[in-house]
C-alpha positions, 0 to 999 in steps of 0.5 A: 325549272325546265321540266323536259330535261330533268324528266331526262336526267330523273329517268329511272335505269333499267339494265345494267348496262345501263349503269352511269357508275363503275359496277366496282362502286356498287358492288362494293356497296353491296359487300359493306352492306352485307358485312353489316347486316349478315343477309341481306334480300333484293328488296333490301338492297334496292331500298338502300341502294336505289337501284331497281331490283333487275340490275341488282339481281343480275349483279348479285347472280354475277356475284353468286357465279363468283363464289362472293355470295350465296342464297340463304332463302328462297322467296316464292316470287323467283330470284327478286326475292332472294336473301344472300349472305356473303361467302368466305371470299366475298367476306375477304372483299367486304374487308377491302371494300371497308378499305376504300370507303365506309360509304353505304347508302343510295347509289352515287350518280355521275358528277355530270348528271348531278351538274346538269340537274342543278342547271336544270333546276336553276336556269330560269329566275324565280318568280316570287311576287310583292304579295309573297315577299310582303307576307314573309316579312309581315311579322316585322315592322318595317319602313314602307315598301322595304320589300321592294328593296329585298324581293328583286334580289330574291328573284335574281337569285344572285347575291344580297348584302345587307347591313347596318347597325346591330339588333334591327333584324339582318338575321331575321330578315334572311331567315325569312328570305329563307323560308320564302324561298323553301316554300318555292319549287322544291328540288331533287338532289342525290345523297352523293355524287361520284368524280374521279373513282370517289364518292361526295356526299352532298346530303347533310340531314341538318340543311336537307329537308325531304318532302313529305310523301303527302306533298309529293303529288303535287309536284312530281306529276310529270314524273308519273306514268298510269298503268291500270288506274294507278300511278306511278312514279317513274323516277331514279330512286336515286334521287330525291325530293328536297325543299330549297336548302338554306345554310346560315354559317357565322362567326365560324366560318373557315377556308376548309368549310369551303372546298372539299373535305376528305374525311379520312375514316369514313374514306368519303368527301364531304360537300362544301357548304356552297355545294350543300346551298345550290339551288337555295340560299348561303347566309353568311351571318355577322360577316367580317368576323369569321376566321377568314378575312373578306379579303380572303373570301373575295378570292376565293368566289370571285370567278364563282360569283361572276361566273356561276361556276366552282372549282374544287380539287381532290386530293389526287389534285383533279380539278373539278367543275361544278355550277355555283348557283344559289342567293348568297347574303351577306349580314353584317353591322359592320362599315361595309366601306371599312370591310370589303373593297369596291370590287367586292361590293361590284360583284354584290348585285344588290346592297339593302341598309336595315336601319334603326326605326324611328319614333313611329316604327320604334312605337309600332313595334312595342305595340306588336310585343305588348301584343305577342308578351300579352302585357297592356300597352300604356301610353304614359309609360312608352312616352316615358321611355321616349323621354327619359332613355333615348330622347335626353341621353340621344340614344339610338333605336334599335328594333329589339329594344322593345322586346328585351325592355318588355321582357324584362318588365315581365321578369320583375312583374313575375318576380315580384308576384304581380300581374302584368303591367307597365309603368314608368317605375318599372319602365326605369328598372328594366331600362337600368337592368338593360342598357349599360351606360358608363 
């Protein structure tokens, strides 16, 4: 992160004139907030809105000139505690306001500083080490030296393929790429953006995770200015403090989760996934059973993926500039020969088969489950399992076997009242329960 220009970007507005977006939009705010809340004081508005309390006051005393609001209380502290409630006009520009968005929350900032944070935030490579990458994969078993073939992509921060037959842990793989990559330097983001006169919300409480106050220090001190043996931290409260998101789609995929989508009620855009992803990592799960096809996902981030850079268009047909910058992975236990062209797979950095374990990782990785389901580990009934249900019938590993096999062992050890344990009988039982051989 280059720390010099996001201090830049971050630094708190102090006058109005100041302001980066219309005073129309925030005075609309301030009407949507009034109408719902009855009164509202300064203090409230500069939480809700996170604008400092001087550019709101001189707003509201505007407002209070026009006859739009009025002073319900008086504080002891000057104007920067009023509490204001709106007149009969300013109930007549609330409703308006409703008419152009439902939209109330913290203040939108400028596309363009939103544009210049992310490159900020997003310009130098990560520098995730072996020790790290190895420690986010410790909890599987892997062939030697796998991370060698993941951490390099991870640092790139470019794209990642994997693929291979299923149950042998794509998924798990990129969920701990994920964690790996929120454990890195966290990220500020607004909770919307503002371009061509309307609003985008690039929040989403299901991707966006705050940083917990506590966790705050340790990465904002070059935000901080002391002032009498205190600190504080000089900021546009605007924006906040995120781990690096991770947005994991599968099957459900669409062409309009993509670009974006006006939600006629509220009158706001909602961001595309990719946008929610920037700064972190884009899972695209079981890849080549959404409802687009990889033809028609190719075409539309092809520029992006070369380029680093998305097009998205209003509905007023404006054309808009924003960075594309995140891991893309792809999952998928399909033929990547059958799935995509080479033109595809040209633009995919890095390619990473997770394949089915052989006899020595498939028998680690029973050993790890009887370890974590707490069931006795006996040697006699693994060989058997060797022998009958994948030697004799040539059947194919997959990494997930022994977990289903032992919890199904653990679901007729209870049924029947019995204390854990494996032998070949239930072995057998459990096998003929699970696999299904016509």
């Amino acid at each position: 992160m280059s720390i010099a220009q996001i201090t830049e970007i971050l630094s708190p507005i102090t006058t109005t004139d100041e302001l980066d977006v219309s005073v129309g939009l925030v005075q609309d705010i301030i009407f949507r907030l009034l109408f719902n809340e009855g009164a509202v004081s300064v203090g409230r508005f500069a939480e809700t809105l996170g604008l400092p309390g001087r550019i709101l006051d001189d707003l509201l005393s505007k407002m209070k000139q026009e006859h739009l609001v009025e002073i319900t209380k008086a504080g002891t502290l000057g104007s920067l505690s009023f509490t204001y409630s709106l007149t009969e006009a300013g109930t007549k520009r609330a409703r308006d306001a409703f008419e152009r968005s439902q939209y109330v929350g913290l203040a939108p900032v400028p596309l363009e500083s939103y544009n210049a944070a992310i490159l900020a935030q997003t310009s130098e490579t990560q520098r995730i080490t072996p020790e790290q990458v190895q420690a986010s994969l410790n909890h599987l078993i892997l062939p030697d030296n796998f991370h060698r073939r993941i951490g390099p992509a991870v640092n790139s921060g470019s794209s990642l393929f994997l693929y291979g037959p299923p149950g042998n842990g794509k998924t798990t793989i990129a969920q701990a790429i994920a964690s790996l990559l929120s454990k890195d330097a966290p990220i500020w983001l607004p909770e919307a953006v503002t371009a061509g006169g309307q609003i985008i919300r690039i929040f989403d409480p299901l991707i966006h995770e705050p940083i917990q106050h506590e966790e705050m220090p340790f990465y904002t001190t070059a935000f901080t200015s002391t002032l009498n043996g205190s600190s504080k931290l000089r900021i546009d409260k605007r924006w906040r403090l995120f781990k690096r998101p991770s947005v994991m789609v599968g099957g459900e995929l669409t062409m309009e989760s993509l670009d974006l989508r006006f939600e006629p009620v509220a009158k706001v855009y909602e961001a595309p996934l990719q946008l929610k992803a920037n700064g972190g990592m884009f899972l695209i799960d079981d890849f080549g059973r959404q409802q687009i096809s990889p033809q028609q996902l190719l075409n539309r981030w092809i520029v992006p993926l070369e380029s680093g850079i998305d097009f998205l268009r209003l509905q007023s047909g404006q054309s808009l500039e924003v960075p594309f910058r995140q891991l893309i992975v792809f999952s998928t236990n399909l033929d990547p020969s059958e799935l995509v062209d080479d033109a595809f797979l040209r633009r995919i950095q890095m390619k990473v088969e997770v394949g089915g374990p052989d006899e020595r990782l498939f028998y680690q990785i029973f050993l790890r489950m009887c370890e974590i389901i707490k069931i006795p580990f006996d040697k006699k009934s693994f060989v058997h399992l060797l022998q009958k249900w994948y030697r004799e019938p040539n059947r194919t590993m997959q990494s997930v076997h022994p977990r289903d096999i032992i919890k199904t062992v653990v679901a007729l050890c209870n049924y029947e009242g019995i204390d854990y344990q494996l032998t070949p009988e239930l072995i057998d039982e459990a096998c003929t329960s699970y696999f299904v051989d016509m």
